[in-house]
VMD Tcl script that builds the backbone (N, CA, C; Angstrom):
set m [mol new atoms 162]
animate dup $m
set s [atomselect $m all]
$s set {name element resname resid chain x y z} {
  {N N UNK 1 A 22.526 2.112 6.562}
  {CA C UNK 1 A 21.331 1.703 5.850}
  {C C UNK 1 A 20.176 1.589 6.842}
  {N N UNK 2 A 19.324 2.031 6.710}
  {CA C UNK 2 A 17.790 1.866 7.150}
  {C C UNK 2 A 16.945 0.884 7.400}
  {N N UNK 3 A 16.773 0.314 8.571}
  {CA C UNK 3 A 16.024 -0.583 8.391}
  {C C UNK 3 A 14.674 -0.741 7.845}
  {N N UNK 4 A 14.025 -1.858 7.300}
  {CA C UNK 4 A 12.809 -1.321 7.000}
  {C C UNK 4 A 11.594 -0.990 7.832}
  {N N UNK 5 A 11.595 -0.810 8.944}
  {CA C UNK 5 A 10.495 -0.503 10.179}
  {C C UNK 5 A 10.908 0.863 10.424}
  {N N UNK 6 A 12.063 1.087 10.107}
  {CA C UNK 6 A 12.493 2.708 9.664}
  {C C UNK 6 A 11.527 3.451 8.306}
  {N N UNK 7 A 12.114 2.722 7.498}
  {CA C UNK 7 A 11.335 3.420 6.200}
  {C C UNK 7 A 9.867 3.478 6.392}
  {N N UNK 8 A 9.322 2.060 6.657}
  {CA C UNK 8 A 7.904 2.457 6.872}
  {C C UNK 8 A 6.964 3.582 7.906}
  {N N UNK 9 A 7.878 3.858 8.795}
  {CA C UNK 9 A 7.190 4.646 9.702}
  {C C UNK 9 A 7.264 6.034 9.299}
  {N N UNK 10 A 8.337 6.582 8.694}
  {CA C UNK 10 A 8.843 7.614 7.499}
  {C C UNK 10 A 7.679 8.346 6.163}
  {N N UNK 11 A 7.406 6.624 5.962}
  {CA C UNK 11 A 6.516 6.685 4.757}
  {C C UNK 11 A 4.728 7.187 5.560}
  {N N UNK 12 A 4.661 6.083 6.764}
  {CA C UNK 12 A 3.256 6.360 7.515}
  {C C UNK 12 A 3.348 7.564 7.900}
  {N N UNK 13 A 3.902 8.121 8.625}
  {CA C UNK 13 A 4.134 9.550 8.771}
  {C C UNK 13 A 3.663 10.495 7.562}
  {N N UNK 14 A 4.438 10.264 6.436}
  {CA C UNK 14 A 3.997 11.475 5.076}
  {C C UNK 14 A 2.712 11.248 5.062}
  {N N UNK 15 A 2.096 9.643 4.604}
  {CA C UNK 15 A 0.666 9.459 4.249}
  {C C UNK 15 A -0.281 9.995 5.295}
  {N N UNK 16 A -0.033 10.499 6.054}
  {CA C UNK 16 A -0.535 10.706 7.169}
  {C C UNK 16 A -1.829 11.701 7.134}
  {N N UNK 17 A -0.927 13.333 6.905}
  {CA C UNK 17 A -1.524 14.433 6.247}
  {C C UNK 17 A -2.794 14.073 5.317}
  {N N UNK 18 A -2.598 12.983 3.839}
  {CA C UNK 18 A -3.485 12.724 3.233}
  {C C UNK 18 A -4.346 12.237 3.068}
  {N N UNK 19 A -4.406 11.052 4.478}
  {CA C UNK 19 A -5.148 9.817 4.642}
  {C C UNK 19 A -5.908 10.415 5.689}
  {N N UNK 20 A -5.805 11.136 6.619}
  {CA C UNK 20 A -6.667 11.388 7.638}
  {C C UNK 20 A -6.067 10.660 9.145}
  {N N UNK 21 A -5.248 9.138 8.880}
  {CA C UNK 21 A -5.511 8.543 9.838}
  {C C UNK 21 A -3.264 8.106 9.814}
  {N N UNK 22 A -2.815 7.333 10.710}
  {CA C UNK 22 A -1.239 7.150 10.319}
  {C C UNK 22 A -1.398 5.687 10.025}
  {N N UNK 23 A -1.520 4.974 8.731}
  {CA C UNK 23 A -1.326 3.338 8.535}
  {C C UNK 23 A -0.324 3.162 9.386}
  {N N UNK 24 A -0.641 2.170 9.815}
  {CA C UNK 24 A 0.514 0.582 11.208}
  {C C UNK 24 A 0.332 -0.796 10.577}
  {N N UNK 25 A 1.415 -1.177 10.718}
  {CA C UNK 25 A 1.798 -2.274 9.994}
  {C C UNK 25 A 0.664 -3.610 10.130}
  {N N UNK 26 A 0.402 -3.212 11.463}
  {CA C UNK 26 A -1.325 -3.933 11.709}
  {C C UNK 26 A -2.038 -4.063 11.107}
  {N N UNK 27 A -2.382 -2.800 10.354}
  {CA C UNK 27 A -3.688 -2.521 9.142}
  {C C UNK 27 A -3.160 -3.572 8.207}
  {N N UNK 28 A -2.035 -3.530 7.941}
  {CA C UNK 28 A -1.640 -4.131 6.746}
  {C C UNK 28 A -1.226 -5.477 6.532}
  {N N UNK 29 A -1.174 -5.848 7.607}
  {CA C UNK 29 A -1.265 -7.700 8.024}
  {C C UNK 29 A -2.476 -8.071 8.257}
  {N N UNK 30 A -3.489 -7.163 8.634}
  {CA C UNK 30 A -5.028 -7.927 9.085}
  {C C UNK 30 A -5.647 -8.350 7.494}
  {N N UNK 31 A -6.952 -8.514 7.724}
  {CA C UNK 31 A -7.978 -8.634 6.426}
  {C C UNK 31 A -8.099 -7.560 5.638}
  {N N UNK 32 A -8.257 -6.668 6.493}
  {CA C UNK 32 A -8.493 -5.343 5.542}
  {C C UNK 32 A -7.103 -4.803 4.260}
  {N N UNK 33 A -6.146 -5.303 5.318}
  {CA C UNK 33 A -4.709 -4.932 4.354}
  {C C UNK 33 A -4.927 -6.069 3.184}
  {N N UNK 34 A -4.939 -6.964 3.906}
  {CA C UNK 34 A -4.911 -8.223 2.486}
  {C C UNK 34 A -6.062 -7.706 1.307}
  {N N UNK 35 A -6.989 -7.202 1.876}
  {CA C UNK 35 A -8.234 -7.066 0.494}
  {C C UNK 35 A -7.800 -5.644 -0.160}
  {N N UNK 36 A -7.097 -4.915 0.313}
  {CA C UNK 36 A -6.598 -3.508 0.100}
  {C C UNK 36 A -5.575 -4.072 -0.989}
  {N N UNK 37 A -4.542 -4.909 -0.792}
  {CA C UNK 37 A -3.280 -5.774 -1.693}
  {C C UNK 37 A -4.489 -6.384 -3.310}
  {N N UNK 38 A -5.357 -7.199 -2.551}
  {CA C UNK 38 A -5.908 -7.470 -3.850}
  {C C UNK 38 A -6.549 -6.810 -4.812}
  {N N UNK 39 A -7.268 -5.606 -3.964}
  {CA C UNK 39 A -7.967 -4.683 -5.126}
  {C C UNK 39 A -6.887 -3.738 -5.929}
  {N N UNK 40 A -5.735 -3.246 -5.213}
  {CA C UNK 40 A -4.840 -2.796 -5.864}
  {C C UNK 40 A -3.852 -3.788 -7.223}
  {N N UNK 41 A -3.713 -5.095 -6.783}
  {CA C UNK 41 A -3.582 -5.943 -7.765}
  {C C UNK 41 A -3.883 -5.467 -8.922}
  {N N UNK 42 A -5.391 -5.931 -8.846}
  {CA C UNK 42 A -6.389 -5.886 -9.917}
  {C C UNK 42 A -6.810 -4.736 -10.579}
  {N N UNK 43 A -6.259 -3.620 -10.144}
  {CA C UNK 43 A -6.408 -2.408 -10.765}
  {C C UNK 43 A -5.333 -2.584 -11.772}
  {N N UNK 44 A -3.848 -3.179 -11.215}
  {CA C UNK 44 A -2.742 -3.101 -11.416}
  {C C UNK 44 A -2.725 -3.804 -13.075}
  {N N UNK 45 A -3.207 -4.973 -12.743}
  {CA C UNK 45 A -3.323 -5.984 -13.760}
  {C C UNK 45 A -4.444 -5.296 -14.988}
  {N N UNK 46 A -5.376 -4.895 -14.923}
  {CA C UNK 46 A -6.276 -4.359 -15.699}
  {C C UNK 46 A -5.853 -3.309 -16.036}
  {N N UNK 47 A -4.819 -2.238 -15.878}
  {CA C UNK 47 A -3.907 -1.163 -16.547}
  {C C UNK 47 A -3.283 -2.018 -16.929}
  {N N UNK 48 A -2.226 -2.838 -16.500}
  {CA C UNK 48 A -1.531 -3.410 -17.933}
  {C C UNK 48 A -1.641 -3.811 -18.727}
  {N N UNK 49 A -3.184 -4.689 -19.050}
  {CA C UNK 49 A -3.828 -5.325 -20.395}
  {C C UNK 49 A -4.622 -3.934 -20.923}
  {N N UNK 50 A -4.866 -2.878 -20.706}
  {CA C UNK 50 A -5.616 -1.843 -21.438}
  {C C UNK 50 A -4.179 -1.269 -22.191}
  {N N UNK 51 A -3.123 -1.532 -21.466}
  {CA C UNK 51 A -2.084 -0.512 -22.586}
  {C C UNK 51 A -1.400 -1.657 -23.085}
  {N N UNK 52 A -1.661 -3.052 -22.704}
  {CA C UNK 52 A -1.204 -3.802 -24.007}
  {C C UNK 52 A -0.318 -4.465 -23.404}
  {N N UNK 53 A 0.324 -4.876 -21.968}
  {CA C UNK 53 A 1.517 -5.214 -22.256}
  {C C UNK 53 A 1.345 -6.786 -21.365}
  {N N UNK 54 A 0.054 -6.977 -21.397}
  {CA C UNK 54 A -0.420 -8.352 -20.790}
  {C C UNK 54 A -1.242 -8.626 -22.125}
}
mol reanalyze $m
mol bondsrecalc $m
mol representation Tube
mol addrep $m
């Protein structure tokens, strides 16, 4: 089984090509990751009350 610092670097790697840049787990513990978590939230949450299930 894989650890997960395995999978993620796997995953940063693919996104890589599409993003321009390789996400590090850095990005994603600082401020910027945290406000990146909340706006995705809130996208998240506002698709589920448009199709009804909130």
């Amino acid at each position: 089984m894989k650890s997960i610092g395995e999978i993620e670097e796997k995953l940063a790697s693919k996104a890589e090509p599409i993003l321009g840049f390789k996400p590090s787990s850095k990005i994603k513990r600082g401020p910027i990751g945290i406000l990146i978590s909340i706006i995705c939230i809130a996208i998240v949450f506002r698709e589920l009350s448009r199709a009804g299930v909130i």
